[in-house]
PDB file of N, CA, C and O in Angstrom, chain B, residues numbered from 101:
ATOM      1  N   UNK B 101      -1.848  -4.337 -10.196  1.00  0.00           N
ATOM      2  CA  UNK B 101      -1.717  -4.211  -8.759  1.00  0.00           C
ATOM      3  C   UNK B 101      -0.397  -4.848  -8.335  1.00  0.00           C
ATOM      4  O   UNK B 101      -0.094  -5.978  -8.716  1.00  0.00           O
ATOM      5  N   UNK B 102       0.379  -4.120  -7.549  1.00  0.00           N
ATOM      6  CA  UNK B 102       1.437  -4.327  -6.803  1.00  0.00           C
ATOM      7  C   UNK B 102       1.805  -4.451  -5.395  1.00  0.00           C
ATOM      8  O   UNK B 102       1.848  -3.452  -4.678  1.00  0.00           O
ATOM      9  N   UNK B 103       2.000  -5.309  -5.075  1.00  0.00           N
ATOM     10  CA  UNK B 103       2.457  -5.589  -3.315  1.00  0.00           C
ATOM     11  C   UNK B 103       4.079  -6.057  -3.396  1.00  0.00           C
ATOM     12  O   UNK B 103       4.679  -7.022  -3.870  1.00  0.00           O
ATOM     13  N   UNK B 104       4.480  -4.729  -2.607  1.00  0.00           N
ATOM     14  CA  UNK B 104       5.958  -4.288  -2.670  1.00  0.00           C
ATOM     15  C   UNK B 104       6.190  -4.150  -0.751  1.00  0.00           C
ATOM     16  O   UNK B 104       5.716  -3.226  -0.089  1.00  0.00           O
ATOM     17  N   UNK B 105       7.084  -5.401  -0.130  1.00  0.00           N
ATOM     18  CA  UNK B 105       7.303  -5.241   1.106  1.00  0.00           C
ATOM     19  C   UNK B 105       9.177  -4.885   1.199  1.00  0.00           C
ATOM     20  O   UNK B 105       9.966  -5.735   0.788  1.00  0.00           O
ATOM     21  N   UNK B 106       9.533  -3.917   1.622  1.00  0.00           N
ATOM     22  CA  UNK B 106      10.746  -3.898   2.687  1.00  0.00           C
ATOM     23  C   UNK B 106      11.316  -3.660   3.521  1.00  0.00           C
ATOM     24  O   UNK B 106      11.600  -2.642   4.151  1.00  0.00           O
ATOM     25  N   UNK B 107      11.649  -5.281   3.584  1.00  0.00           N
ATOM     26  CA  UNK B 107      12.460  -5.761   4.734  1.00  0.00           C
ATOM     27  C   UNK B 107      13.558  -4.732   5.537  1.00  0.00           C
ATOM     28  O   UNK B 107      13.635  -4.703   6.765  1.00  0.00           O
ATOM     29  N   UNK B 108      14.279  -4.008   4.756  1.00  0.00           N
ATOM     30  CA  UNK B 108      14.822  -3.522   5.379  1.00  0.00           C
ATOM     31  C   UNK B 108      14.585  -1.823   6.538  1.00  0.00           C
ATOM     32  O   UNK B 108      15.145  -1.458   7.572  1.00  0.00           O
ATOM     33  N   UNK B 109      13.452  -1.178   5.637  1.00  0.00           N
ATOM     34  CA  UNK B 109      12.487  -0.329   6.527  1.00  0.00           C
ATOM     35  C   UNK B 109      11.266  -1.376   6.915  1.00  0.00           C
ATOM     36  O   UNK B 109      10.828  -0.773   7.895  1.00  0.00           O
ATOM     37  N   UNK B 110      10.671  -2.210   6.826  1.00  0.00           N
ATOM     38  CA  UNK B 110       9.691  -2.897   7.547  1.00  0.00           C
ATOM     39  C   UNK B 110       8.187  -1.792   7.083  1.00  0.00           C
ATOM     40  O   UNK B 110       7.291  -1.267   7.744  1.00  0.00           O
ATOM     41  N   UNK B 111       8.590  -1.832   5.425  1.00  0.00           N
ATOM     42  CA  UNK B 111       7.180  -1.052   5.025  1.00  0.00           C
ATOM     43  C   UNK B 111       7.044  -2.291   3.993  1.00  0.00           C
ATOM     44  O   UNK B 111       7.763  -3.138   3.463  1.00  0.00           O
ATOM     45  N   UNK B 112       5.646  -1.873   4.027  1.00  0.00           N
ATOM     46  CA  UNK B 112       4.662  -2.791   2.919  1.00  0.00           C
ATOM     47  C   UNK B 112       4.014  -1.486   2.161  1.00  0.00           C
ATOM     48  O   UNK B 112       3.670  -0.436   2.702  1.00  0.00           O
ATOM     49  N   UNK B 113       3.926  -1.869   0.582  1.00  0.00           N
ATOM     50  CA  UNK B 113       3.425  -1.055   0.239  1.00  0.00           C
ATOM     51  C   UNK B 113       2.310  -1.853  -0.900  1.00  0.00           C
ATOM     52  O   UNK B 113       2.510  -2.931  -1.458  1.00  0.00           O
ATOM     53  N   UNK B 114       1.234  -1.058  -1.023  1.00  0.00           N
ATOM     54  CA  UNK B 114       0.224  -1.589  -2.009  1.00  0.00           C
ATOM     55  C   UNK B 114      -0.030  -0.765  -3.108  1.00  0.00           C
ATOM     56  O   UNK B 114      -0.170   0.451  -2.976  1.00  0.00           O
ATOM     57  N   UNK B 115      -0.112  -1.429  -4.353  1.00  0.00           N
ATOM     58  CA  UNK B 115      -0.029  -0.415  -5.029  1.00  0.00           C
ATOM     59  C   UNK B 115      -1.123  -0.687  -5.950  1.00  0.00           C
ATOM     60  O   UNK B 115      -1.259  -1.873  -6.250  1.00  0.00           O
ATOM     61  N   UNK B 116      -2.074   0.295  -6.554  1.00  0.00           N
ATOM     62  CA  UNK B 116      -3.602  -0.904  -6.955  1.00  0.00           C
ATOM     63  C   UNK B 116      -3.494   0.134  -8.401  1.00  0.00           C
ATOM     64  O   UNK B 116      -3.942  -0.593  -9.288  1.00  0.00           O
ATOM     65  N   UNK B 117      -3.132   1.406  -9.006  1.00  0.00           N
ATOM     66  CA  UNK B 117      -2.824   1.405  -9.945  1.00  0.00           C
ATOM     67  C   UNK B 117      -1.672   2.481 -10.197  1.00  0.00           C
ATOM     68  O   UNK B 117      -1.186   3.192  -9.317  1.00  0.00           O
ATOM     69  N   UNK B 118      -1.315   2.480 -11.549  1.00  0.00           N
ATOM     70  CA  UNK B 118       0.449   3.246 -11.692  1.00  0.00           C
ATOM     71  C   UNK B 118      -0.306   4.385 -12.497  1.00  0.00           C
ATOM     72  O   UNK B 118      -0.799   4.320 -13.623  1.00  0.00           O
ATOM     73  N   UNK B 119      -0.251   5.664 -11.427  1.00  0.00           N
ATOM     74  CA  UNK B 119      -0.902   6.636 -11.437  1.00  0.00           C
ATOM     75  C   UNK B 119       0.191   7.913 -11.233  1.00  0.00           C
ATOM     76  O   UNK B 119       1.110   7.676 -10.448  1.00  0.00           O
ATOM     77  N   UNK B 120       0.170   9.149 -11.826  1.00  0.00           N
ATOM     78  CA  UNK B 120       0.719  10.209 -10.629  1.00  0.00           C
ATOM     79  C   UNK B 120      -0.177  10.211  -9.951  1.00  0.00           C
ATOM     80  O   UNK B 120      -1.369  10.043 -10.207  1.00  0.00           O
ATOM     81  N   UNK B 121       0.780  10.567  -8.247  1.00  0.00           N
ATOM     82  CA  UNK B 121       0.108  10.472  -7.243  1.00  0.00           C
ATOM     83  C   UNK B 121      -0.038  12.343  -7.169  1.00  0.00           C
ATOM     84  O   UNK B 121       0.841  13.201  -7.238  1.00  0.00           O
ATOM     85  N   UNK B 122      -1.253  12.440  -7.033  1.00  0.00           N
ATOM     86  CA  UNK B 122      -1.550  14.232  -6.488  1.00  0.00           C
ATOM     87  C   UNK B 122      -1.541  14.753  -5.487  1.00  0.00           C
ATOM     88  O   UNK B 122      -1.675  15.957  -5.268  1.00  0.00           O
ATOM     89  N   UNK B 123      -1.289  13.410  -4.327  1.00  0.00           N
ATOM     90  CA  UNK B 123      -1.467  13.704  -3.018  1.00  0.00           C
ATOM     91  C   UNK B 123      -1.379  12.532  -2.229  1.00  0.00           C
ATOM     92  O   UNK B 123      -2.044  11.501  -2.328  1.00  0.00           O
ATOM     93  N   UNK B 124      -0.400  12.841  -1.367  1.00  0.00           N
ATOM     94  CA  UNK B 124      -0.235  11.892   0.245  1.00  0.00           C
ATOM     95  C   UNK B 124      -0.920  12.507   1.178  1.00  0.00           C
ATOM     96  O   UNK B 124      -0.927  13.646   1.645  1.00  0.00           O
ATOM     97  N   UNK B 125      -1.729  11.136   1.432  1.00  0.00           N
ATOM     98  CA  UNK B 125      -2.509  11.709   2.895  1.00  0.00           C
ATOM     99  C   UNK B 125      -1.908  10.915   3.807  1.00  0.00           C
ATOM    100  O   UNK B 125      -1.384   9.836   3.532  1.00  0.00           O
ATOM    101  N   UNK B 126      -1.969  11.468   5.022  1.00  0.00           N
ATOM    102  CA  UNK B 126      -1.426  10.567   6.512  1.00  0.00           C
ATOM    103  C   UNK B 126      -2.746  10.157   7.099  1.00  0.00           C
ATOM    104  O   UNK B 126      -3.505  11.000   7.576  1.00  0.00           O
ATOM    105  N   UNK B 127      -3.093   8.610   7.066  1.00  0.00           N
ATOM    106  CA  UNK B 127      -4.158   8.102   8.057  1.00  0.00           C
ATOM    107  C   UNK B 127      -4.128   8.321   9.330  1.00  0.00           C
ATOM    108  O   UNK B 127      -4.940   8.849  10.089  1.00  0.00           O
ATOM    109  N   UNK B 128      -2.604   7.633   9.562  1.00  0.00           N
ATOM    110  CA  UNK B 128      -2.055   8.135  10.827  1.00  0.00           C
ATOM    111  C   UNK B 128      -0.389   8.558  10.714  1.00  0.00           C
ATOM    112  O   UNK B 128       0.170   9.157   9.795  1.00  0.00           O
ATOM    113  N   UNK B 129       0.188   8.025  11.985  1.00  0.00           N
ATOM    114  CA  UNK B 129       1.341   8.272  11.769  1.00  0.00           C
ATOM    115  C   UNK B 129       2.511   6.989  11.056  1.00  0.00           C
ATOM    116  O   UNK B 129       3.719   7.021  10.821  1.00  0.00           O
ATOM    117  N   UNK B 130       1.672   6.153  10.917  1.00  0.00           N
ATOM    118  CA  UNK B 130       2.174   4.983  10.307  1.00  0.00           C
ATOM    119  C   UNK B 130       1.995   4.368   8.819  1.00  0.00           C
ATOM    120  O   UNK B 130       2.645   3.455   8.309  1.00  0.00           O
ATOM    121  N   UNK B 131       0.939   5.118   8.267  1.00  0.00           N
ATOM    122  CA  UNK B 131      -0.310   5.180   7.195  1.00  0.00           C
ATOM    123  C   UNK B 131      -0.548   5.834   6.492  1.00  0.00           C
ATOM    124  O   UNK B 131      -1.473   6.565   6.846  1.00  0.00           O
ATOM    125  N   UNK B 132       0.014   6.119   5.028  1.00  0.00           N
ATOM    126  CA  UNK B 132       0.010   6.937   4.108  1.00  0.00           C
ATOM    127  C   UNK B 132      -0.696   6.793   2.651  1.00  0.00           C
ATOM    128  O   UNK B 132      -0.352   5.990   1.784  1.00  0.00           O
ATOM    129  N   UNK B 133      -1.537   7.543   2.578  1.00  0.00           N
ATOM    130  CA  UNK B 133      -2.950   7.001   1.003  1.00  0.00           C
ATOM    131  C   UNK B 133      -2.640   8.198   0.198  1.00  0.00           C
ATOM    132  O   UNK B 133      -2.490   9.374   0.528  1.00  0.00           O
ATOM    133  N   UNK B 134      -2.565   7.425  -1.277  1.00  0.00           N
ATOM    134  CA  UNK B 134      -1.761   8.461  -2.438  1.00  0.00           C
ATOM    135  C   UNK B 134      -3.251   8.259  -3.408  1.00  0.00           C
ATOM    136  O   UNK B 134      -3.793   7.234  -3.820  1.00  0.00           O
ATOM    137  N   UNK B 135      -3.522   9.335  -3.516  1.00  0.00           N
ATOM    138  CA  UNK B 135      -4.320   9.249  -4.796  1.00  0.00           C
ATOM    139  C   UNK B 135      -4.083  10.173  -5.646  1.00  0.00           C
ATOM    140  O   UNK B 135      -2.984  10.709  -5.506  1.00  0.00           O
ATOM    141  N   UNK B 136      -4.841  10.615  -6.627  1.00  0.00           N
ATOM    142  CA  UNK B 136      -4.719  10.697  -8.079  1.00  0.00           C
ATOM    143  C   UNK B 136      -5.595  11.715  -8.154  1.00  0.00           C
ATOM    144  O   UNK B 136      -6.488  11.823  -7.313  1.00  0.00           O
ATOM    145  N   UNK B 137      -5.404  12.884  -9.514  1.00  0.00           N
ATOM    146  CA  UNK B 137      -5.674  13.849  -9.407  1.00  0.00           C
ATOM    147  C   UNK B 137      -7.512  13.573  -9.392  1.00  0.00           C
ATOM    148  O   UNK B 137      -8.230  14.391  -8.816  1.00  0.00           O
ATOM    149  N   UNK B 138      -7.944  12.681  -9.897  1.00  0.00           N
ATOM    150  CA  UNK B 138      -9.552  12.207  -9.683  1.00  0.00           C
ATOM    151  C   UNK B 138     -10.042  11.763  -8.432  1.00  0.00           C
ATOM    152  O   UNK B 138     -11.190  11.399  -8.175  1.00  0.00           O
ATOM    153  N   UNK B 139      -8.763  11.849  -7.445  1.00  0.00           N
ATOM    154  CA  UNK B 139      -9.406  11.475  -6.014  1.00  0.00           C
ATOM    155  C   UNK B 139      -9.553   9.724  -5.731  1.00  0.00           C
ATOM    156  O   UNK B 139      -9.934   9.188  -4.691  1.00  0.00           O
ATOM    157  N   UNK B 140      -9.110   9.044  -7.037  1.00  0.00           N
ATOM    158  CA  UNK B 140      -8.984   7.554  -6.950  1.00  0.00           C
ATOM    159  C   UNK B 140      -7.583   7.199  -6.209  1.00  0.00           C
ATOM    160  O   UNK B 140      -6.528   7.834  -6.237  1.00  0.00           O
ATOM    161  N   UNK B 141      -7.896   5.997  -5.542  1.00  0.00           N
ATOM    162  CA  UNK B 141      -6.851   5.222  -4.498  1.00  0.00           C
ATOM    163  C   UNK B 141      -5.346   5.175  -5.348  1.00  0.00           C
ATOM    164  O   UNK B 141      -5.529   5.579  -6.496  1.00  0.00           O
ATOM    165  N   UNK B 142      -4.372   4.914  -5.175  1.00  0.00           N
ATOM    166  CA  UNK B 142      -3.509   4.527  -6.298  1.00  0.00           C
ATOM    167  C   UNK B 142      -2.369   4.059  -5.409  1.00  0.00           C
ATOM    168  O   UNK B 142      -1.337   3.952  -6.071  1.00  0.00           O
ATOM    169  N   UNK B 143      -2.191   3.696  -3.928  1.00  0.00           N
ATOM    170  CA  UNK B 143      -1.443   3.228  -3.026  1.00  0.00           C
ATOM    171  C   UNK B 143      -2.114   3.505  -1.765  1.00  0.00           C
ATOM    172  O   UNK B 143      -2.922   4.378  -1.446  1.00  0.00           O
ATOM    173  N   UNK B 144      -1.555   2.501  -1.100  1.00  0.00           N
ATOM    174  CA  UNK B 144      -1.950   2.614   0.234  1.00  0.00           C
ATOM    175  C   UNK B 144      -0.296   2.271   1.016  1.00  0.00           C
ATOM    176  O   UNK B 144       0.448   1.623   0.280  1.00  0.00           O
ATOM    177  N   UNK B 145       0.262   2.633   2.336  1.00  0.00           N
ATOM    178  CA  UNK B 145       1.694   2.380   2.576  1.00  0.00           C
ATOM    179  C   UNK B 145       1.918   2.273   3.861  1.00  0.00           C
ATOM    180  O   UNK B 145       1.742   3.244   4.596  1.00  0.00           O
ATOM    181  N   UNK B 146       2.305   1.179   4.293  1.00  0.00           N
ATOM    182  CA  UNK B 146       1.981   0.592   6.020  1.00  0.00           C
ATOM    183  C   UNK B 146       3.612   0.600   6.716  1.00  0.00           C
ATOM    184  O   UNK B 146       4.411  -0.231   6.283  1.00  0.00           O
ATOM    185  N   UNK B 147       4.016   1.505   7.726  1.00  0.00           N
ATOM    186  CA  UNK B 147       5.462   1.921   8.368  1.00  0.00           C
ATOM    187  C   UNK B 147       5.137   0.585   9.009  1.00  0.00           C
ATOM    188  O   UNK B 147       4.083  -0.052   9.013  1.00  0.00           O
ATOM    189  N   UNK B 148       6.382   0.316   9.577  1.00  0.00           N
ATOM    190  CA  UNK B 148       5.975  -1.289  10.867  1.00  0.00           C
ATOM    191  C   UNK B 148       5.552  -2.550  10.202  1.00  0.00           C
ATOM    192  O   UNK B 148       5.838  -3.549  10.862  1.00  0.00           O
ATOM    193  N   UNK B 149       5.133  -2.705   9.421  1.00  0.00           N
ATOM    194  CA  UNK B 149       4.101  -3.289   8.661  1.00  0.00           C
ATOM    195  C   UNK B 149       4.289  -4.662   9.257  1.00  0.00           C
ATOM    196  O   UNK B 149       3.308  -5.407   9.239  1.00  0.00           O
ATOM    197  N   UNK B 150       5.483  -5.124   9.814  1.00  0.00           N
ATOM    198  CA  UNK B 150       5.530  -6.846  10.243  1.00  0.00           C
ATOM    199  C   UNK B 150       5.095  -6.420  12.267  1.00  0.00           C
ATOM    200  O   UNK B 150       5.381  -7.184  13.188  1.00  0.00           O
ATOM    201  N   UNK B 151       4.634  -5.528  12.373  1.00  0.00           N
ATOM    202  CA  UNK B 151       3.775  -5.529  13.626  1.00  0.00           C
ATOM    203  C   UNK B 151       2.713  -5.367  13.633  1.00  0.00           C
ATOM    204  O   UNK B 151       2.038  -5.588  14.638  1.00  0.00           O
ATOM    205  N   UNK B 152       2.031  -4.763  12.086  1.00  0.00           N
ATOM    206  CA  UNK B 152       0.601  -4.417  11.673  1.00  0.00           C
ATOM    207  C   UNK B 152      -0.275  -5.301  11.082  1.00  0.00           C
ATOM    208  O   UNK B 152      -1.490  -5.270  10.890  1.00  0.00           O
ATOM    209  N   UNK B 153       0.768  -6.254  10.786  1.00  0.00           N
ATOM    210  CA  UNK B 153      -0.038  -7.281   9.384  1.00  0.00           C
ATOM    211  C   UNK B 153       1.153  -8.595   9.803  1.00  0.00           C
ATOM    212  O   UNK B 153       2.160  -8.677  10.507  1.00  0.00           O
ATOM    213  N   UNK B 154       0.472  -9.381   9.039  1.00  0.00           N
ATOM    214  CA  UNK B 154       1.210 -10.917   9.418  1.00  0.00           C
ATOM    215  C   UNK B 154       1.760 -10.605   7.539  1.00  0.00           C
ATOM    216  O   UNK B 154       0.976 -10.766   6.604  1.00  0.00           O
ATOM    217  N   UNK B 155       3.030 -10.213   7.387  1.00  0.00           N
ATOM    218  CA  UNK B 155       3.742  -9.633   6.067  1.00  0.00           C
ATOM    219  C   UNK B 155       4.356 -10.920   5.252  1.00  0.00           C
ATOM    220  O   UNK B 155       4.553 -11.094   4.049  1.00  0.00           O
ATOM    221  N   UNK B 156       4.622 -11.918   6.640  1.00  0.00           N
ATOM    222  CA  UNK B 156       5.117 -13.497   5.740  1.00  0.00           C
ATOM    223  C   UNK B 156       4.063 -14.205   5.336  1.00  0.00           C
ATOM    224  O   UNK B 156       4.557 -15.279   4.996  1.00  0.00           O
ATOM    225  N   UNK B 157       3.170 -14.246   5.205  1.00  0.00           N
ATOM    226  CA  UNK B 157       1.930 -14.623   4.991  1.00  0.00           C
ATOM    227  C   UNK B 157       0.943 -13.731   3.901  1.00  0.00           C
ATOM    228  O   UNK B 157       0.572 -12.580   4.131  1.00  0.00           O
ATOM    229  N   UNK B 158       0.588 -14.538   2.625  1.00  0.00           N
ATOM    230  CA  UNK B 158      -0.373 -13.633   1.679  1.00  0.00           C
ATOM    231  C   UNK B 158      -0.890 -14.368   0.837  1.00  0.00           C
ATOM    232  O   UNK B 158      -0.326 -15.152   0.073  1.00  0.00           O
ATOM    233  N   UNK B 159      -1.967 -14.143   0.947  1.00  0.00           N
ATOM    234  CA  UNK B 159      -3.220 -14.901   0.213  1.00  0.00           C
ATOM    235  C   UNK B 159      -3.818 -14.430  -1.081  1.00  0.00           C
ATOM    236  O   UNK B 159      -3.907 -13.208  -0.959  1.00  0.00           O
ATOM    237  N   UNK B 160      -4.173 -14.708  -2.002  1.00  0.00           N
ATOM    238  CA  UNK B 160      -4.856 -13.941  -3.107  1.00  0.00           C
ATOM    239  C   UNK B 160      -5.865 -14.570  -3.506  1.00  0.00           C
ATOM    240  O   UNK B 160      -5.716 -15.774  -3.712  1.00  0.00           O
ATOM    241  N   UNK B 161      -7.146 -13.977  -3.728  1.00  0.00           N
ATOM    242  CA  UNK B 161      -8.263 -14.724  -4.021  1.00  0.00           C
ATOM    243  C   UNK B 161      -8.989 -13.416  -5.084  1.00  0.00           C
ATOM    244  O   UNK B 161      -8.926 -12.191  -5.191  1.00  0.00           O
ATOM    245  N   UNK B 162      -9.793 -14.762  -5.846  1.00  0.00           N
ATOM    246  CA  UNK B 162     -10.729 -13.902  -6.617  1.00  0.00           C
ATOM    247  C   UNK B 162     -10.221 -13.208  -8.008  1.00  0.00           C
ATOM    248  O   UNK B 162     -10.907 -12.470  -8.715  1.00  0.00           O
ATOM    249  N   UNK B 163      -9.105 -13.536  -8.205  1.00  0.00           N
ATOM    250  CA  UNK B 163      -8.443 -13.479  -9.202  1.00  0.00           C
ATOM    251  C   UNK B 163      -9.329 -13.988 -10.875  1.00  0.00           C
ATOM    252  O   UNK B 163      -9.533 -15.092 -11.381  1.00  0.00           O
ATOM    253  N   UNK B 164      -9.585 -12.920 -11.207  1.00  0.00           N
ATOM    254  CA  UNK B 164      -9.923 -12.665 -12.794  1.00  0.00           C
ATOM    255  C   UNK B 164      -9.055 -12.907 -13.686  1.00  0.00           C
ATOM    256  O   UNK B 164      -7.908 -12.461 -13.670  1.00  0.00           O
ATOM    257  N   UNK B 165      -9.744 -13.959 -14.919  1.00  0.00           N
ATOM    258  CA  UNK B 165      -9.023 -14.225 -15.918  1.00  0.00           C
ATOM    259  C   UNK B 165      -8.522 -12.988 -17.063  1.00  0.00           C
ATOM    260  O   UNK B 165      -7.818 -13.288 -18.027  1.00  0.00           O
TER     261      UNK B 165
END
């Protein structure tokens, strides 16, 4: 899993596995979900993202050995 923010477009991107993507969907107009030819998640991608989310700030929990 990957959390990829930039600063200079003000996108955050998540990336939960390294997949071809088969398809971008638009949540909205800010909000773009890539999955995989099985219909599994494989990014999620936030436009604005330091007006959507607090982006200087990140927590990680639950972390498996």
């Amino acid at each position: 899993m990957k959390i990829k923010y930039f600063d200079d477009t003000d996108t955050l991107c998540i990336e939960f596995r390294d997949s071809d993507i088969a398809e971008s969907k638009d949540l909205d107009e800010n909000t773009v979900l890539d999955v995989e030819d099985e219909g599994n998640v494989c990014a999620i991608t936030f436009e604005h993202a330091s007006h959507r989310t607090n982006v200087r700030h990140l927590t990680v929990e639950g972390i498996a050995a």
